[in-house]
C-alpha positions in Angstrom: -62.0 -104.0 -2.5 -59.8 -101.0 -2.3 -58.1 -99.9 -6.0 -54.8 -99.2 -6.8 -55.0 -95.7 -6.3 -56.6 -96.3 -2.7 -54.2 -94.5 0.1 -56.6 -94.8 2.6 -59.4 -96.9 3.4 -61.9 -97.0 6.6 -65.0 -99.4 6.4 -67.9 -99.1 9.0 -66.0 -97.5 11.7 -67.3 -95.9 14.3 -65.9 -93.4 17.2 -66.7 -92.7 20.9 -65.4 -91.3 23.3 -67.6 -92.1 26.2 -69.8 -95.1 24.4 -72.6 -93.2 24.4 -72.2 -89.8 22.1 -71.4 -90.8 18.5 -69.0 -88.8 16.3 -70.0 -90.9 13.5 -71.2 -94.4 13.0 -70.4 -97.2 9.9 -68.9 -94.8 8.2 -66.8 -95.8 4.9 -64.0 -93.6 3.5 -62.1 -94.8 0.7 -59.1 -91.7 0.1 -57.8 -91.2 -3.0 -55.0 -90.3 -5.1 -55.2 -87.1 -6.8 -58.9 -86.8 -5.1 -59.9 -84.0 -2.8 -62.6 -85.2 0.1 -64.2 -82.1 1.7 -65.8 -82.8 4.8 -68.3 -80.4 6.0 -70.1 -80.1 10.0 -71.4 -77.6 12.2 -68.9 -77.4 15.4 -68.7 -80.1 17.5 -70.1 -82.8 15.0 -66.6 -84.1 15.2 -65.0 -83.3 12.0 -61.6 -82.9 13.8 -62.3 -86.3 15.6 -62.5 -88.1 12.3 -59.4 -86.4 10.9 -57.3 -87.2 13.5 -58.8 -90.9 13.2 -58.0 -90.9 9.4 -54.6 -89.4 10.5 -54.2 -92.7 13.2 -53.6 -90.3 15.9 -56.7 -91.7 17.3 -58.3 -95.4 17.1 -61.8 -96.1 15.7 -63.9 -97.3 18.9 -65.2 -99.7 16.2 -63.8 -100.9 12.8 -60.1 -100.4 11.2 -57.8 -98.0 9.2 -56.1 -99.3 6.1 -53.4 -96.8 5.3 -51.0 -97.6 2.2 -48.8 -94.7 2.2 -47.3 -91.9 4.4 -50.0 -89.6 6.1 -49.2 -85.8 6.4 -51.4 -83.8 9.1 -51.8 -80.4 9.2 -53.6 -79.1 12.6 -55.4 -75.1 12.5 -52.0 -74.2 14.3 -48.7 -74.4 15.1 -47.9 -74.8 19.0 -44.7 -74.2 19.5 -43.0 -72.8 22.7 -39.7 -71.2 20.9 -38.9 -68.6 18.4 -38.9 -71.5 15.2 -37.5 -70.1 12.0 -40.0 -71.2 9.0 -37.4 -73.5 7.9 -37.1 -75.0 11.3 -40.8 -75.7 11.2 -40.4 -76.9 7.8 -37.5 -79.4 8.7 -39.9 -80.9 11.5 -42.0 -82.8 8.5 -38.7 -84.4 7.7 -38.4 -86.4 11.1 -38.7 -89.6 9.7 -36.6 -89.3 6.9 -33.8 -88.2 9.5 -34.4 -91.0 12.1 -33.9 -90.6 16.0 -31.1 -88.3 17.4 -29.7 -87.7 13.8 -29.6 -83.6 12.4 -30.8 -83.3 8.8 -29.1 -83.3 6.2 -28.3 -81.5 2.8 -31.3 -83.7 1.1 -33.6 -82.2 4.3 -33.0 -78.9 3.6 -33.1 -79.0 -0.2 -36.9 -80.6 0.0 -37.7 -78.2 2.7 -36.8 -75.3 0.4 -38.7 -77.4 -2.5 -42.0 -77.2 -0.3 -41.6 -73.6 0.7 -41.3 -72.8 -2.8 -44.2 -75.0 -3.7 -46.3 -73.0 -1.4 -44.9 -69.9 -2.5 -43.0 -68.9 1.1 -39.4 -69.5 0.2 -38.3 -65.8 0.7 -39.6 -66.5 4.3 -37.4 -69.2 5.2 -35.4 -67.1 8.0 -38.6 -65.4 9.5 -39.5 -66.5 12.4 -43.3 -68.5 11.9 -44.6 -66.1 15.1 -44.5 -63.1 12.8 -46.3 -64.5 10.1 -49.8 -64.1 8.8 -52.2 -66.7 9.9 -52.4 -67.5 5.6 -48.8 -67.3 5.7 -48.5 -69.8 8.6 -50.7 -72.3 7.3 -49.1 -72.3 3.5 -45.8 -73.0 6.0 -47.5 -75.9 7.7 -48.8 -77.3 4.6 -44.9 -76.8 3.2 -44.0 -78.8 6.3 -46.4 -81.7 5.4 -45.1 -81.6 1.8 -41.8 -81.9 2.8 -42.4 -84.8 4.6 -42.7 -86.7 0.9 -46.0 -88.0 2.4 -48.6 -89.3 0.0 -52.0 -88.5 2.1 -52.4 -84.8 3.1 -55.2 -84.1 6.1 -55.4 -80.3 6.9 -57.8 -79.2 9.7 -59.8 -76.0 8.8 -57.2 -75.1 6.3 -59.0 -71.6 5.2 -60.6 -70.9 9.0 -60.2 -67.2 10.0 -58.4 -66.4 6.7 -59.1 -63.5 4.8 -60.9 -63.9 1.0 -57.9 -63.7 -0.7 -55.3 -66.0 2.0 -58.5 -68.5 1.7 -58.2 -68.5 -2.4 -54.3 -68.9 -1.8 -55.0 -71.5 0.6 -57.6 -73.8 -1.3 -55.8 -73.1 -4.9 -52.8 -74.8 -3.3 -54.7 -78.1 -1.9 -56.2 -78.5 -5.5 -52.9 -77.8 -7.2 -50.7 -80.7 -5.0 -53.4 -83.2 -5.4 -53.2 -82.8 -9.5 -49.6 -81.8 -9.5 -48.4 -84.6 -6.7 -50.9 -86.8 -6.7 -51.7 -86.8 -3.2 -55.1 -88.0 -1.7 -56.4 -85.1 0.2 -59.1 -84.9 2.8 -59.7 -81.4 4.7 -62.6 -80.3 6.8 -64.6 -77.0 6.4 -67.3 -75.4 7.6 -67.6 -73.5 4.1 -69.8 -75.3 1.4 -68.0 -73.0 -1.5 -64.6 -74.1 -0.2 -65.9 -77.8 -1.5 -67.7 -76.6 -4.6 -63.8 -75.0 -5.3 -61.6 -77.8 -5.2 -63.4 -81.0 -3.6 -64.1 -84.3 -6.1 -65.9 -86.0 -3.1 -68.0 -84.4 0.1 -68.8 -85.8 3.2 -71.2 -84.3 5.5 -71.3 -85.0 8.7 -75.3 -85.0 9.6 -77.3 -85.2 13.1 -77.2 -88.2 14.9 -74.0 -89.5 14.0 -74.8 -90.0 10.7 -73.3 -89.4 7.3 -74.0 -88.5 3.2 -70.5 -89.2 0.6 -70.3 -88.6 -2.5 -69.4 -86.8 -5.6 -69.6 -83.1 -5.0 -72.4 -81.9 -7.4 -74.4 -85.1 -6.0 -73.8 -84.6 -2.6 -73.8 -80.4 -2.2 -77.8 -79.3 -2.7 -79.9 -76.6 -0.6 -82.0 -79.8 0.9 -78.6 -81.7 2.5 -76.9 -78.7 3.4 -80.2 -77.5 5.4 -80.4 -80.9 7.3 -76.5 -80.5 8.1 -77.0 -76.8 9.3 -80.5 -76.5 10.6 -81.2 -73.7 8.4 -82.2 -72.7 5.4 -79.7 -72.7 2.3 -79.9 -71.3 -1.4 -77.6 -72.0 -4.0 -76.9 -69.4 -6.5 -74.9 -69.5 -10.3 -72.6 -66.8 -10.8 -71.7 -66.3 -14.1 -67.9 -66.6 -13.8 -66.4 -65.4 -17.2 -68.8 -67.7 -18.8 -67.6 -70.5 -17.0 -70.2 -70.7 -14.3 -69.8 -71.3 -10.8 -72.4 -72.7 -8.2 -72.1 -71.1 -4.8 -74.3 -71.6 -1.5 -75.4 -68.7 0.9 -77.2 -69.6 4.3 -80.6 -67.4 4.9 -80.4 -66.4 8.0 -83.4 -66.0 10.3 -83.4 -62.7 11.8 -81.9 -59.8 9.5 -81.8 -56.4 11.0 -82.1 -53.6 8.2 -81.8 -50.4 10.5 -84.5 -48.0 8.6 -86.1 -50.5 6.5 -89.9 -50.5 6.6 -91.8 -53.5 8.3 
């Protein structure tokens, strides 16, 4: 029985394309608010698939999606085939609120600029998004989905090909509207530390269509994250101004140390 604070809810779904290669199977995803879901895979173990399920853009080959509230999705990147301003992209997650063949409105533009200065891009509202950053774009996208008033936020690789710091601006921003707005928030990664950051629940997506949820601290351990990643994985505690902080590093096979003695 989903709670009150359930925005979305899947229970044993499945998805195929072809009826044959399993994305996942039974898999039970209960979204919720002010929760961050990390969901971790090696490529092609269909992380996107599942987000873009949870988003409704695609139907589960088997089971159903309960959704209770509006469902923000932000892709890797923008495709667009003009020169949009950053408010332009911005005013795109307001489509609903505008309705069909209507321009927006003062209210649009005001939480536009609300969401750009949530994310921290307001002085780029004239730019054009082309001449951005790839950080910078994806804070904009994540402005756009904020705009939109939605209540679910998916992001797709939010932190892929970002720098250290862009990927600390990034994931400090997912955590902060999930506490601040009390959005559910589920986001894939291929990082384990991006989870250990800001996730309350983990998914991995395992071999053979198969899946592990759970809390974080439960779910994240050398032994799962070597089944999900076929190698071997060591987590480490850094001492993080006496706070502590778990991290994971991967050990990779071959290591090439030019000079260093067999």
């Amino acid at each position: 029985m989903a709670s009150d604070r359930t925005r979305l809810r899947m229970a044993n779904a499945s998805h195929s394309y072809d009826g044959n290669r399993w994305q996942f199977r039974d898999l039970s995803i209960d979204l919720q608010a002010g929760e961050v879901t990390a969901i971790l895979g090696p490529n092609g173990r269909g992380k996107s698939t599942l987000l873009r399920v949870l988003a409704g853009l695609l139907k589960p080959t088997v089971g159903a999606l309960e959704l209770n509230a509006l469902t923000g999705f932000v892709p890797q990147e923008f495709a667009g085939s003009f020169p949009y301003s950053v408010l332009d992209v911005v005013l795109m997650g307001r489509s609903r609120h505008v309705g069909l063949f209507r321009t927006p409105g003062k209210i649009d533009i005001e939480r536009s600029m609300d969401a750009l200065s949530a994310t921290g891009m307001a002085d780029y509202a004239t730019r054009e998004i082309d001449g951005l950053s790839g950080g910078e774009r994806q804070l904009v996208l994540i402005a756009r989905a904020l705009a939109g008033e939605n209540e679910v936020l998916l992001l797709d690789e939010p932190a892929s090909a970002l720098d250290l710091k862009n990927q600390d601006r990034v994931l400090t921003l997912i955590g902060d509207v999930a506490d601040q707005n009390n959005l559910a928030v589920a986001f894939t990664t291929h990082q384990p530390n991006h989870a250990v950051t800001i996730a309350d629940k983990v998914l991995l997506m395992l071999p053979e269509a198969s899946t592990i949820i759970g809390e974080t601290d439960a779910v994240l351990n050398e032994a799962n994250l070597e089944a999900l990643y076929g190698i071997p994985v060591r987590s480490v505690r850094i001492d993080d101004g006496g706070r502590g902080q778990t991290t994971f590093a991967p050990v990779f096979r071959n290591r090439r140390r030019k000079g260093a003695e067999s």
